[in-house]
RONU-116470 format. One record per atom (N, C-alpha, C, CB): residue in three letters; atom name; x, y, z. Coordinates in steps of 0.2 Angstrom, whole numbers, padded with zeros to 4 digits. Glycine has a CB too. Layout:
! residues N
  residu  atome      X      Y      Z
     Ala     CA      X      Y      Z
...
//
This chain:
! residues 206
  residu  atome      X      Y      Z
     Unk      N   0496   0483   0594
     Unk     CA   0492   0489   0593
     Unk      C   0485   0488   0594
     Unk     CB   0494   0492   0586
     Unk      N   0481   0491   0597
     Unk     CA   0475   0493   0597
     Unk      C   0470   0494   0591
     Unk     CB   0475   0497   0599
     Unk      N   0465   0491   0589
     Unk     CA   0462   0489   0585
     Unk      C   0459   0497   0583
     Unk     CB   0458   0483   0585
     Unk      N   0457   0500   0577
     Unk     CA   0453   0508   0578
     Unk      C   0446   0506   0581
     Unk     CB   0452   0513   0569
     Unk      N   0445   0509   0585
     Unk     CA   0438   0510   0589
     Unk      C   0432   0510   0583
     Unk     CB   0439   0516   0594
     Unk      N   0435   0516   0580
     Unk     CA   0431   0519   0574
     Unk      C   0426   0515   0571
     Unk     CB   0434   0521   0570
     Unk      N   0432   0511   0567
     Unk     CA   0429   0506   0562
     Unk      C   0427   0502   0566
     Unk     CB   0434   0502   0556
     Unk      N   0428   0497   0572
     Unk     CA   0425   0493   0576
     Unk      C   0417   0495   0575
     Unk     CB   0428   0494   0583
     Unk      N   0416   0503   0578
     Unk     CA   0412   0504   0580
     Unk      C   0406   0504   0573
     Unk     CB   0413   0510   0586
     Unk      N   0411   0504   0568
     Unk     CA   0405   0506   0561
     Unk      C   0403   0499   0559
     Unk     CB   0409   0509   0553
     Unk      N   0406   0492   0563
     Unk     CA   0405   0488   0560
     Unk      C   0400   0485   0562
     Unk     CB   0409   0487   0559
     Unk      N   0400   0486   0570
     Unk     CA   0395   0485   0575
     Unk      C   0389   0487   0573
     Unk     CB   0397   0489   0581
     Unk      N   0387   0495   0570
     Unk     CA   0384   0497   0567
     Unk      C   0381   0494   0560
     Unk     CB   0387   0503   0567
     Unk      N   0384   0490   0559
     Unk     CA   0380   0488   0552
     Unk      C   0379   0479   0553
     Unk     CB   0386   0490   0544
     Unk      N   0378   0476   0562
     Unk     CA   0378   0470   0563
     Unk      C   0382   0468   0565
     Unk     CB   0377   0467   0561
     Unk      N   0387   0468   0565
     Unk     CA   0394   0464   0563
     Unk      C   0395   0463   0574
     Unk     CB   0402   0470   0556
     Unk      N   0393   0455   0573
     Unk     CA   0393   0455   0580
     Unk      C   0400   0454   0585
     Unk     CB   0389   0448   0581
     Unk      N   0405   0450   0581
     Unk     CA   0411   0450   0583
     Unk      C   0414   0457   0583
     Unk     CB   0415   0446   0579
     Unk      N   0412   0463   0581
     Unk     CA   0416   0470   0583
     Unk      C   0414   0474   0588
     Unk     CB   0416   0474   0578
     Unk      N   0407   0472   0589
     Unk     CA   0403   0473   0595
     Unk      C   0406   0470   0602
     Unk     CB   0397   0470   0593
     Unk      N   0408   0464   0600
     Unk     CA   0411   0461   0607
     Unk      C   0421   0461   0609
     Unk     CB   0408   0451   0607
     Unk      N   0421   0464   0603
     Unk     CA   0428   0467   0603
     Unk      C   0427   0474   0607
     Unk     CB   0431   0468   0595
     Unk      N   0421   0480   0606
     Unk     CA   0423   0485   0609
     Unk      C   0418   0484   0613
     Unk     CB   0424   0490   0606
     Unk      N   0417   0478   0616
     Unk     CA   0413   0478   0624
     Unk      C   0419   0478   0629
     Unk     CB   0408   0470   0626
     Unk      N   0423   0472   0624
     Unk     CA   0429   0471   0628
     Unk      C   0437   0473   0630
     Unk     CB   0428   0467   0627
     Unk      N   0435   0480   0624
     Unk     CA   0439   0486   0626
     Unk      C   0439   0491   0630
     Unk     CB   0440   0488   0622
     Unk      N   0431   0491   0630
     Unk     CA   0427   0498   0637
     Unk      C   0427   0493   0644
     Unk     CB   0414   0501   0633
     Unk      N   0428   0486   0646
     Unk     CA   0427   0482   0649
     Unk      C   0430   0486   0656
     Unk     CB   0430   0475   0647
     Unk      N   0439   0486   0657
     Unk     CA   0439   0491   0664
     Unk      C   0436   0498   0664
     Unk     CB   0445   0493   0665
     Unk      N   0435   0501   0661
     Unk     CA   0428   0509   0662
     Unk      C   0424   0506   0663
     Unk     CB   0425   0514   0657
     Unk      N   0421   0502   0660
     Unk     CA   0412   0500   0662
     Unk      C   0413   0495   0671
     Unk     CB   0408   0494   0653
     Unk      N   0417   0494   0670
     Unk     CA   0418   0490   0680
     Unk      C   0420   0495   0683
     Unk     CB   0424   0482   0682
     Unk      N   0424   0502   0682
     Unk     CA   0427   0507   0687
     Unk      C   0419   0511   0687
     Unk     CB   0435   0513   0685
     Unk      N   0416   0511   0680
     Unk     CA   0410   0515   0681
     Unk      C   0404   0513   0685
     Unk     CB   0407   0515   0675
     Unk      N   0403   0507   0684
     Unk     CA   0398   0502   0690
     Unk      C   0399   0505   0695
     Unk     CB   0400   0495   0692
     Unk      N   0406   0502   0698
     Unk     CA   0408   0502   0705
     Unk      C   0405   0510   0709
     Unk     CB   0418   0501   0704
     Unk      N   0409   0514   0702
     Unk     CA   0408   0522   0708
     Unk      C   0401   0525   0708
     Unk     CB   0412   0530   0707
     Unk      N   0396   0521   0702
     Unk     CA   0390   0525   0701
     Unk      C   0385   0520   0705
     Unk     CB   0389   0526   0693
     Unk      N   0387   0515   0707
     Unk     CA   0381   0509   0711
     Unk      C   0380   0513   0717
     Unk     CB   0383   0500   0712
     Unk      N   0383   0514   0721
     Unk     CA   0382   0517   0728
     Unk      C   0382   0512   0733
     Unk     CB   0377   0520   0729
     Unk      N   0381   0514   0741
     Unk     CA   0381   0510   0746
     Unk      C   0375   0506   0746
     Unk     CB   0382   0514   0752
     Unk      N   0370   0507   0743
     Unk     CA   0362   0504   0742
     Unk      C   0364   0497   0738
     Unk     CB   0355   0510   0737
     Unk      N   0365   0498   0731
     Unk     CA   0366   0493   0725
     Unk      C   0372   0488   0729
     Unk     CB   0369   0496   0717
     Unk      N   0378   0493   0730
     Unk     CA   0385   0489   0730
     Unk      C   0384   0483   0736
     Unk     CB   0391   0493   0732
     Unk      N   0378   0485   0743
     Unk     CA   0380   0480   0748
     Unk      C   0375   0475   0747
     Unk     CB   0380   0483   0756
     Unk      N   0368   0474   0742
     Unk     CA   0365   0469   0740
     Unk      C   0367   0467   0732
     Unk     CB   0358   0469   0741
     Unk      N   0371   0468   0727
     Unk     CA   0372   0466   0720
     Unk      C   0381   0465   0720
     Unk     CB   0369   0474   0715
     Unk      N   0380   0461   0716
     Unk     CA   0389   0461   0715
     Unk      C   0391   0466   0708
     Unk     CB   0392   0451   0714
     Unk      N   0395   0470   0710
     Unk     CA   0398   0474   0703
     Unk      C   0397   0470   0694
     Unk     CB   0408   0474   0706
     Unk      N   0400   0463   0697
     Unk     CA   0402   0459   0692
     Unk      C   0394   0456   0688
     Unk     CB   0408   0451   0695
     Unk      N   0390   0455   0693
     Unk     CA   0384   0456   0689
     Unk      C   0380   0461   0685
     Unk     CB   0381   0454   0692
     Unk      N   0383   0466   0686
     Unk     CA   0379   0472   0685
     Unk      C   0382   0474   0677
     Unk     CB   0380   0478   0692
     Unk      N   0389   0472   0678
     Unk     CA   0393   0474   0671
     Unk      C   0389   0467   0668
     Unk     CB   0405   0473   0671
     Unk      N   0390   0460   0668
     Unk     CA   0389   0456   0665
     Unk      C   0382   0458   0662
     Unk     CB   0390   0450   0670
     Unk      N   0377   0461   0665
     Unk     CA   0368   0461   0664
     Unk      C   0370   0465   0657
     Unk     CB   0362   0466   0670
     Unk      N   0374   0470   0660
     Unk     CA   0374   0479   0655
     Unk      C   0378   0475   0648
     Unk     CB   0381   0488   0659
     Unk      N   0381   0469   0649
     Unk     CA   0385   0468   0640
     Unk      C   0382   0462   0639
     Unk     CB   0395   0466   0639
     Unk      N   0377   0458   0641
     Unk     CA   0372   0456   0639
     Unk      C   0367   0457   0634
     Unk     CB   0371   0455   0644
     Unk      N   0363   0464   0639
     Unk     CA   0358   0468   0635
     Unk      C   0360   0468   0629
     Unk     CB   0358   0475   0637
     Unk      N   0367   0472   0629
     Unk     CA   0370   0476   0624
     Unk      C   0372   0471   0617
     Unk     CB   0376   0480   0626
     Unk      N   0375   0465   0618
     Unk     CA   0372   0460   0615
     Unk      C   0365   0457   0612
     Unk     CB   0373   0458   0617
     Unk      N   0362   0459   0617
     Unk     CA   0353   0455   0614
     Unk      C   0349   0462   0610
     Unk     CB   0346   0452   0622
     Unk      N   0351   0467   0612
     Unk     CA   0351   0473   0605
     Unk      C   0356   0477   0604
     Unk     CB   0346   0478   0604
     Unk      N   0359   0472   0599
     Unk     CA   0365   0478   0595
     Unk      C   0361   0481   0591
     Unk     CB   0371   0474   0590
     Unk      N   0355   0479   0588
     Unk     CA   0350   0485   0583
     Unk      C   0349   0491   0586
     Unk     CB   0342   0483   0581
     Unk      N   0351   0492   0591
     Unk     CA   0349   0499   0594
     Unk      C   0354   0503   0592
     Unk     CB   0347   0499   0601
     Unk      N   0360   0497   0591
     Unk     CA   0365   0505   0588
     Unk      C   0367   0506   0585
     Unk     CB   0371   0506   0589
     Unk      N   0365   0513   0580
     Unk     CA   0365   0515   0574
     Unk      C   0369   0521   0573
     Unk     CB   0359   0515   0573
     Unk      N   0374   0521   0576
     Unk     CA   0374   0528   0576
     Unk      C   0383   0527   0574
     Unk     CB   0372   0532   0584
     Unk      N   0388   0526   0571
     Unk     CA   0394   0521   0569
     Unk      C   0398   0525   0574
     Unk     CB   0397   0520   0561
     Unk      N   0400   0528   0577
     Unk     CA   0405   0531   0581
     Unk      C   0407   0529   0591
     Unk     CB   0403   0540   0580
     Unk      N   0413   0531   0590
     Unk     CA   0415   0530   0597
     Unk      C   0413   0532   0605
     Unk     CB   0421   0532   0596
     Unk      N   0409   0540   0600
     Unk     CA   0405   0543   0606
     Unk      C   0398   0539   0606
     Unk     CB   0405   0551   0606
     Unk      N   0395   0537   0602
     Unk     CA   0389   0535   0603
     Unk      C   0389   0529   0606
     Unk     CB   0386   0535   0598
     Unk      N   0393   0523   0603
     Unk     CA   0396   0518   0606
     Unk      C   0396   0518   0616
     Unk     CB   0404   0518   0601
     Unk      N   0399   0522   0616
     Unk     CA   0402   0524   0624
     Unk      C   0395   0525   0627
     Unk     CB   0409   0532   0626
     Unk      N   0393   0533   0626
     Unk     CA   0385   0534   0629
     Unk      C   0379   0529   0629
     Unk     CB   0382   0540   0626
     Unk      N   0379   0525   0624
     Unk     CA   0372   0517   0624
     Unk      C   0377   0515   0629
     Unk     CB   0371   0510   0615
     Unk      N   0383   0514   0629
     Unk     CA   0386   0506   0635
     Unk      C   0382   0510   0640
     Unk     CB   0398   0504   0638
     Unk      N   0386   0516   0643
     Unk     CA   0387   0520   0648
     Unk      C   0377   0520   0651
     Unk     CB   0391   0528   0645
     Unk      N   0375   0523   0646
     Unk     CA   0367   0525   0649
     Unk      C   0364   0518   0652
     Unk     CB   0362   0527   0642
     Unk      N   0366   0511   0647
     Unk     CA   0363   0505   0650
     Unk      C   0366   0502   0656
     Unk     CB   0364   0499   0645
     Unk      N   0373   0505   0658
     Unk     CA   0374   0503   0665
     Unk      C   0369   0506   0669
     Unk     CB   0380   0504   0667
     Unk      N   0369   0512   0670
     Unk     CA   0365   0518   0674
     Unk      C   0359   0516   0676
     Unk     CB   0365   0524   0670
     Unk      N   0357   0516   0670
     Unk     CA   0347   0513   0669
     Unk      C   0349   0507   0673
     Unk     CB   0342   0510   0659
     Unk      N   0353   0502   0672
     Unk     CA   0353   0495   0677
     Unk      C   0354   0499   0685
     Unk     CB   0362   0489   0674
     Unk      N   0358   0503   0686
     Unk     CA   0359   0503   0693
     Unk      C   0354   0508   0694
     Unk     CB   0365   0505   0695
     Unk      N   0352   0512   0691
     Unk     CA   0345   0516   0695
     Unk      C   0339   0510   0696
     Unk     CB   0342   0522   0689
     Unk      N   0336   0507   0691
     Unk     CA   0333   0503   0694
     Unk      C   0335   0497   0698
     Unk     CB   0330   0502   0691
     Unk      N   0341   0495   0701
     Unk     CA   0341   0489   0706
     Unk      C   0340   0497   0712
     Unk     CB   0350   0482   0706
     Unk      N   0344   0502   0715
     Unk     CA   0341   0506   0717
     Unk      C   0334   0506   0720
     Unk     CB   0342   0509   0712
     Unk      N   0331   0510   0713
     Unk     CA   0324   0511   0717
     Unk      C   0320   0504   0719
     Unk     CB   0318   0516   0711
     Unk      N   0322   0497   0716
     Unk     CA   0320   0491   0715
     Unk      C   0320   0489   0726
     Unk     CB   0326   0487   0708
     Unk      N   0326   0493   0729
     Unk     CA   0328   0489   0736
     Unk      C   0324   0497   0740
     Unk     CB   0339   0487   0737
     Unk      N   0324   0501   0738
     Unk     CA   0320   0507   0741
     Unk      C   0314   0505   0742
     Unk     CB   0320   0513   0739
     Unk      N   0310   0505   0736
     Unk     CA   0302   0503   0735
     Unk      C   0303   0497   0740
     Unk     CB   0299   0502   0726
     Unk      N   0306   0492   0742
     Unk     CA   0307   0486   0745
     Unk      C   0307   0487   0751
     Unk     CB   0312   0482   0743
     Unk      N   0309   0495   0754
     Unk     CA   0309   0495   0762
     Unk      C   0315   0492   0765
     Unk     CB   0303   0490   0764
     Unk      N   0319   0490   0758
     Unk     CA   0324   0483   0763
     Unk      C   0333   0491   0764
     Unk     CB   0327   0470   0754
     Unk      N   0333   0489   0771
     Unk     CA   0339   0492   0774
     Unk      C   0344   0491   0773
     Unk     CB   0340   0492   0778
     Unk      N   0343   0492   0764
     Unk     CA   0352   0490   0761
     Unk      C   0359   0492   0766
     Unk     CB   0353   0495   0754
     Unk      N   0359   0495   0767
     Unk     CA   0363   0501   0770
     Unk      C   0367   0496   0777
     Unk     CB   0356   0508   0773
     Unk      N   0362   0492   0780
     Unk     CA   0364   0487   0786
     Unk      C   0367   0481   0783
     Unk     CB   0357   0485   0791
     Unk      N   0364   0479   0777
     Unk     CA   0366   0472   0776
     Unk      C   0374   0468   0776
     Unk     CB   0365   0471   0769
     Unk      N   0375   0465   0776
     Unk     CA   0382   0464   0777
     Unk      C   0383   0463   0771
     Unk     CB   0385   0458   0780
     Unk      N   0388   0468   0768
     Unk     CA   0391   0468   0761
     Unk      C   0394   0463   0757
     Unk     CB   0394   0472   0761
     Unk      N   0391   0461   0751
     Unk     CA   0395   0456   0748
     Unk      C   0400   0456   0747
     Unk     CB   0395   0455   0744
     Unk      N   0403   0450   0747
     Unk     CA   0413   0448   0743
     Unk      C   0416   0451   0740
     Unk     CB   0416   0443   0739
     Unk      N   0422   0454   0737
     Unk     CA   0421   0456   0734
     Unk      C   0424   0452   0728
     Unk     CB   0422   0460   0735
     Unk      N   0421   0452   0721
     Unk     CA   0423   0446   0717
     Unk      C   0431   0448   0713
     Unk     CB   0415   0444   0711
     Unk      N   0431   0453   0712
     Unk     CA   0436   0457   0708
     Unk      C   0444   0453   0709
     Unk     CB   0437   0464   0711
     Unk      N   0446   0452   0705
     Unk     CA   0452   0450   0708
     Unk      C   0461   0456   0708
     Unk     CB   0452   0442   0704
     Unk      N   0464   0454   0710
     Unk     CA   0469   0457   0712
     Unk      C   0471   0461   0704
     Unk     CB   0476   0451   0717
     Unk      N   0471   0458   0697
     Unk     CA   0473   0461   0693
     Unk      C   0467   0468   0692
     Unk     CB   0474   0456   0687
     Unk      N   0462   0464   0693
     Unk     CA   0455   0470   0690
     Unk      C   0456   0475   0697
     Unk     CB   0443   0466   0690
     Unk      N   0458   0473   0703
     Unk     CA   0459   0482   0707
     Unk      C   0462   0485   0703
     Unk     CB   0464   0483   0715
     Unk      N   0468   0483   0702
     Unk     CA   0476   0486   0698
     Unk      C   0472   0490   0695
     Unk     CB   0481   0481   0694
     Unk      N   0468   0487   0690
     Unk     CA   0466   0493   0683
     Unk      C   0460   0496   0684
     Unk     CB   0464   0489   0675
     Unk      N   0458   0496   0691
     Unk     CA   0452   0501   0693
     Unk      C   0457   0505   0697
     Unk     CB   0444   0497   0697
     Unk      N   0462   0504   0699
     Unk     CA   0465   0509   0703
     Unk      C   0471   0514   0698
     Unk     CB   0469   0505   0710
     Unk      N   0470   0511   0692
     Unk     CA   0473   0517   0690
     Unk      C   0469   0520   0684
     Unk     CB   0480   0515   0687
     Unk      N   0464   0518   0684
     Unk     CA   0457   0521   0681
     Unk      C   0455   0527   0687
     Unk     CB   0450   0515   0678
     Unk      N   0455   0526   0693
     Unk     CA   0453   0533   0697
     Unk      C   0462   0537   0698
     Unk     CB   0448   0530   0706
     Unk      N   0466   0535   0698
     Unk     CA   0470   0538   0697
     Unk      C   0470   0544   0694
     Unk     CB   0472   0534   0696
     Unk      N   0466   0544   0689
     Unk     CA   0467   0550   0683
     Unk      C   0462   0556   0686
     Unk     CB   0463   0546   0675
     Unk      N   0458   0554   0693
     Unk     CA   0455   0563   0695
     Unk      C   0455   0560   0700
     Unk     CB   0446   0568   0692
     Unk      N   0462   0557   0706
     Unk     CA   0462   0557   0713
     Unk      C   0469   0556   0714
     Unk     CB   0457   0553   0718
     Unk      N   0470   0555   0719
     Unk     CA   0477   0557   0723
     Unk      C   0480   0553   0727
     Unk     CB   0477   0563   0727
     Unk      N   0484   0546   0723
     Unk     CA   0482   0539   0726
     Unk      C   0487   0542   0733
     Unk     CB   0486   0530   0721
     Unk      N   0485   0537   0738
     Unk     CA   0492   0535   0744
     Unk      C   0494   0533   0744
     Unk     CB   0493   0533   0749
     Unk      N   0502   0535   0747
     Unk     CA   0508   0530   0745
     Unk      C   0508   0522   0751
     Unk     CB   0516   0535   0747
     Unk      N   0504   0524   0754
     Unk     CA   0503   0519   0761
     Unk      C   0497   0514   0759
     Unk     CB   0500   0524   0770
     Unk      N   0491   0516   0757
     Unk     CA   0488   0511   0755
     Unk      C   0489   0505   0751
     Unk     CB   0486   0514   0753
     Unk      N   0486   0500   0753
     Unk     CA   0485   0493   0749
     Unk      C   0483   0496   0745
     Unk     CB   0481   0486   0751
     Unk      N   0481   0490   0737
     Unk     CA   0476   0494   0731
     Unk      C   0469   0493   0733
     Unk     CB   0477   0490   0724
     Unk      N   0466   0488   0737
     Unk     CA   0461   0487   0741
     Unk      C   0459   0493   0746
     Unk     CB   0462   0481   0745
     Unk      N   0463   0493   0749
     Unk     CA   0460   0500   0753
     Unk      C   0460   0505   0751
     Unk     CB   0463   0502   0759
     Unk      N   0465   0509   0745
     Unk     CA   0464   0513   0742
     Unk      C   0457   0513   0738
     Unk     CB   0468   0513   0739
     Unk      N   0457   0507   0734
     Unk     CA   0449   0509   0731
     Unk      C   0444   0511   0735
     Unk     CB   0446   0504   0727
     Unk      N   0444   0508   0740
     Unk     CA   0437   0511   0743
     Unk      C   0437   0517   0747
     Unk     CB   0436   0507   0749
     Unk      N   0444   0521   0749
     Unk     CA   0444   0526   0751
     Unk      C   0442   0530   0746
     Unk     CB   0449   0527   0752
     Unk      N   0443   0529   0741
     Unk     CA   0444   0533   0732
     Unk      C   0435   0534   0734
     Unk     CB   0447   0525   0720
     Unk      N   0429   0528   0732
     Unk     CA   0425   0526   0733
     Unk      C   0421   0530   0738
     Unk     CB   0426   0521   0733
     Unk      N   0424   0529   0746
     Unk     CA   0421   0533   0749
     Unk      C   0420   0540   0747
     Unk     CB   0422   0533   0754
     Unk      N   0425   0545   0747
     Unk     CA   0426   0548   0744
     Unk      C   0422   0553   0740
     Unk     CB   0429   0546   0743
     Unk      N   0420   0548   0733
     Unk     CA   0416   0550   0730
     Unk      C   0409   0551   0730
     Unk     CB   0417   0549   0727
     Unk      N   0407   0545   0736
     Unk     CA   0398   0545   0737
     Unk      C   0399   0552   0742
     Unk     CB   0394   0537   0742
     Unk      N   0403   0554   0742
     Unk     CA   0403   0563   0745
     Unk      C   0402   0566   0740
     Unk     CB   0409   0566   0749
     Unk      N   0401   0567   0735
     Unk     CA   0402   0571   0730
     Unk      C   0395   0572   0728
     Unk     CB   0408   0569   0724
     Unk      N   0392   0580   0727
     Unk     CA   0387   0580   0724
     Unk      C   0384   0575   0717
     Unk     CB   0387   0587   0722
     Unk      N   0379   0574   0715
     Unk     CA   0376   0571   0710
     Unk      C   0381   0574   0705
     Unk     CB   0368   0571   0709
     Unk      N   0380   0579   0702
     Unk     CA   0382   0582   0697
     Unk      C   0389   0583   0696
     Unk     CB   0379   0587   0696
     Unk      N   0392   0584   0703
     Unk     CA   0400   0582   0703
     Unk      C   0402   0575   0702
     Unk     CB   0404   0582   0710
     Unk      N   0397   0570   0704
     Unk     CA   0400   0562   0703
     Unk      C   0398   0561   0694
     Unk     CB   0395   0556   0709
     Unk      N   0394   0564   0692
     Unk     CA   0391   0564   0685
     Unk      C   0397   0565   0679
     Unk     CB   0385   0570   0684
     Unk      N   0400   0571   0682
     Unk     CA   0406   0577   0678
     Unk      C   0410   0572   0679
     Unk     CB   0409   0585   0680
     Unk      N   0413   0571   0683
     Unk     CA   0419   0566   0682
     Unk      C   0420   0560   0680
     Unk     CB   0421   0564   0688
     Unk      N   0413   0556   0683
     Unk     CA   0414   0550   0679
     Unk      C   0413   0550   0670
     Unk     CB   0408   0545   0683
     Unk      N   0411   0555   0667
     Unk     CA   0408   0556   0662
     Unk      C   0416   0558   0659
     Unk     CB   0402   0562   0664
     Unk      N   0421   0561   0660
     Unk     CA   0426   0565   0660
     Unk      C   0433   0558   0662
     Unk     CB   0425   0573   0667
     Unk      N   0431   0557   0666
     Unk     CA   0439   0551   0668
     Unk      C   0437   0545   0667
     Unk     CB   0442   0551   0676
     Unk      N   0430   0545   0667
     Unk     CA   0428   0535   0666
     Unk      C   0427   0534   0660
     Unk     CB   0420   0531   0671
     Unk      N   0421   0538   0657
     Unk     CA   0419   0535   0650
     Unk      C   0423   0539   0644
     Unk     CB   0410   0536   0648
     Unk      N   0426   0543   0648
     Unk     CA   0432   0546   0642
     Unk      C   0429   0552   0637
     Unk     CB   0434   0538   0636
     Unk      N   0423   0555   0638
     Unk     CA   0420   0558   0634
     Unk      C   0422   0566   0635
     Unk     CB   0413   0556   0637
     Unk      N   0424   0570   0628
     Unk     CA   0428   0578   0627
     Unk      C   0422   0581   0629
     Unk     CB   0432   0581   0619
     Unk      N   0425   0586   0632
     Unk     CA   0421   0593   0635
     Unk      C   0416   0593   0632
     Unk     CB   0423   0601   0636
     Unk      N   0416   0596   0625
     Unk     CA   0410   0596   0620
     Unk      C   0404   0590   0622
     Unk     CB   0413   0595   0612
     Unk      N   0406   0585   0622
     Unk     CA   0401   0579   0621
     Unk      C   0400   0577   0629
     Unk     CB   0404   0572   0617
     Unk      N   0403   0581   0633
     Unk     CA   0399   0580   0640
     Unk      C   0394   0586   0643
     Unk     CB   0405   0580   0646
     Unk      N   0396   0593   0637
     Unk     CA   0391   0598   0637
     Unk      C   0383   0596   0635
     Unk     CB   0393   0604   0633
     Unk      N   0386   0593   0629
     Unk     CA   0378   0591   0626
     Unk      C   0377   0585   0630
     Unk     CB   0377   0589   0616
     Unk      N   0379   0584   0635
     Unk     CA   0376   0576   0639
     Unk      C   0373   0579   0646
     Unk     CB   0383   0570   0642
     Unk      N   0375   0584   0647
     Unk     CA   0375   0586   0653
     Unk      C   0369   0594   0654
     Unk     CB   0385   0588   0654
     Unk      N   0367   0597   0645
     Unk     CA   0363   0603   0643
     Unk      C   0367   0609   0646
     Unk     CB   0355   0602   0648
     Unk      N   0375   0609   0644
     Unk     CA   0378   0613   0649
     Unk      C   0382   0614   0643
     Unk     CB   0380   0610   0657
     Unk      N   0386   0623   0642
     Unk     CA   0390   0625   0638
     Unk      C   0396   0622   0642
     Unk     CB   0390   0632   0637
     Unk      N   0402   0621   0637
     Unk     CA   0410   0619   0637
     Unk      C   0412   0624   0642
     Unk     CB   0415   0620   0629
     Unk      N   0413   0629   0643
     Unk     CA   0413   0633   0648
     Unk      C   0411   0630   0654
     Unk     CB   0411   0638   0647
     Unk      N   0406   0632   0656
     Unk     CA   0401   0627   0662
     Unk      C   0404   0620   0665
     Unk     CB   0394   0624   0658
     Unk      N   0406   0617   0661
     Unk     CA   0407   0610   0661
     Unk      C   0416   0609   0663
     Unk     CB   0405   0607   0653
     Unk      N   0419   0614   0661
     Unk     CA   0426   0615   0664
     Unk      C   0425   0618   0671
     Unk     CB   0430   0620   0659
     Unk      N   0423   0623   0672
     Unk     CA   0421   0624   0678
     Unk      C   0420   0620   0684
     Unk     CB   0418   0627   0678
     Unk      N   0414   0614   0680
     Unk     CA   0411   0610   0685
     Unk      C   0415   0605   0686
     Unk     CB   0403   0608   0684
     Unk      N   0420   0601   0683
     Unk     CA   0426   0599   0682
     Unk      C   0431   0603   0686
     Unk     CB   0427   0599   0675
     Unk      N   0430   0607   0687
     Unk     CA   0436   0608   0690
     Unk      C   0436   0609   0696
     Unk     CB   0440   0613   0688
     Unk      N   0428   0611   0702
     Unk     CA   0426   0610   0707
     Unk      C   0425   0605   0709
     Unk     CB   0423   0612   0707
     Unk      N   0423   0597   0705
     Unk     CA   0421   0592   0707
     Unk      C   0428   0589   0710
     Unk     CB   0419   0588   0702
     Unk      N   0434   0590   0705
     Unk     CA   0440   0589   0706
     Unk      C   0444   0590   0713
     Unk     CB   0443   0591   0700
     Unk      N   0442   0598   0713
     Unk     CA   0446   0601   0718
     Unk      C   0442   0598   0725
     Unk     CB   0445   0609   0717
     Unk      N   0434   0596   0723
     Unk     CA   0430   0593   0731
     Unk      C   0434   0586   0733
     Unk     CB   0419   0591   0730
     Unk      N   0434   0582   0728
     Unk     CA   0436   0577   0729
     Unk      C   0444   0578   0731
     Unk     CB   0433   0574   0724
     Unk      N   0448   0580   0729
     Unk     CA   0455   0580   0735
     Unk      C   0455   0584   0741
     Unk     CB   0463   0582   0732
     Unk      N   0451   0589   0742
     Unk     CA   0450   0591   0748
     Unk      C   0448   0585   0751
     Unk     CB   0445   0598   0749
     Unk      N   0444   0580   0750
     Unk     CA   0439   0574   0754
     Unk      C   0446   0570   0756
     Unk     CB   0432   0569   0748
     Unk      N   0450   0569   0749
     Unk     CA   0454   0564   0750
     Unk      C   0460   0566   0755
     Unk     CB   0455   0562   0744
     Unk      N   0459   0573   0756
     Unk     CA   0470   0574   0758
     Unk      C   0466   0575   0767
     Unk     CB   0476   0586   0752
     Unk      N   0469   0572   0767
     Unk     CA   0470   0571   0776
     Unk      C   0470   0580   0780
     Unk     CB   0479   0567   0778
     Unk      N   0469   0580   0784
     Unk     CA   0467   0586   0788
     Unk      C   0475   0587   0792
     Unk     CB   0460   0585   0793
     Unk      N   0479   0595   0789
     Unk     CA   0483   0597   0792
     Unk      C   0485   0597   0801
     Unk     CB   0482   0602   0789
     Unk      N   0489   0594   0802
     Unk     CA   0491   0593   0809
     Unk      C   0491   0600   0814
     Unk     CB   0498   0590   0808
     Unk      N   0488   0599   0818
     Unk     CA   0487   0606   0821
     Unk      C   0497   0608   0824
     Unk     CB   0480   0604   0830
     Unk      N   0498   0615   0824
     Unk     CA   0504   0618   0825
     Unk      C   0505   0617   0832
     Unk     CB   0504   0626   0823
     Unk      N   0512   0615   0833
     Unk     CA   0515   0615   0837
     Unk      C   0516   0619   0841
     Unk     CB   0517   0613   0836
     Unk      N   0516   0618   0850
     Unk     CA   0518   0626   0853
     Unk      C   0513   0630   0852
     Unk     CB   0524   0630   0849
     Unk      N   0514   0637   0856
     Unk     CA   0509   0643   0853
     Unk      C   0513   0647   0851
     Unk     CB   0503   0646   0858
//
């Protein structure tokens, strides 16, 4: 059985470093499906995923004082924001640099065959796997996919299916009423399987 998040997270909250690295290492697959879709083609073809999680539960380790706040949502938004801030500035870090991420030959990937499995059934939950696809090719399709998606569509979802966060607590994340936020949820949703579902075969005959 799963330990309560809750108390984890109150205990974290008052120091308690071993509860802290218990619920690093319960958010562990979200925070690598979160990387993965939020780094982009810039970060992902010079940075490896696995370092990027590794940096963000690092940090979060060298200040657990910053978390004061004992619950599960606040817990999730500190992980979540400290990946982001990490990938926005490797980001602006290769732009300001001039350097043509974009052309580089992309790195290995380090993940191994169990960690696809649980990043492919962490997108699973707002896409529409193939039955033909390897779990390798599927993720990247999933992936491509999503760097199609407006900012604020890739924001809602991941916000919604990665870090696990309820309408309410993605409205106040987002400056956007529950209403709003269902809606934009349910456009992101609908862009993204239009992106994914293959284009109807033209009719046969006239």
């Amino acid at each position: 059985m799963d330990e309560d998040v809750g108390k984890l997270a109150e205990l974290a909250a008052r120091g308690d470093r071993a509860a802290l690295n218990r619920l690093l290492e319960r958010y562990l697959p979200e925070l690598r499906a979160f990387v993965r879709l939020r780094a982009g083609a810039v970060v992902r073809a010079r940075e490896s995923n696995s370092d990027i999680v590794q940096s963000t539960c690092r940090e979060v380790l060298q200040h657990m004082e910053r978390f004061q706040f004992p619950s599960e949502a606040a817990f999730k938004q500190w992980l979540y924001t400290t990946a982001l801030r990490k990938i926005i500035n490797r980001k602006d870090y290769y732009l300001a640099q001039k350097r043509d991420a974009l052309r580089e030959v992309p790195l290995a990937p380090s993940s191994t065959s169990d960690d696809e499995q649980r990043l492919m059934d962490c997108y699973r939950s707002f896409s529409s796997p193939s039955r033909h696809a390897m779990v390798k090719e599927e993720l990247e399709r999933v992936e491509r996919a999503f760097e199609q998606l407006p900012e604020e569509y890739r924001e809602v979802i991941t916000l919604a299916h990665v870090v696990g966060l309820s309408r309410a607590e993605i409205a106040e994340h987002m400056g956007k009423s529950e209403g709003n936020v269902r809606v934009l949820l349910h456009r992101a949703l609908a862009k993204m399987s239009a992106i994914l579902s293959p284009p109807a075969p033209p009719p046969v005959g006239g």
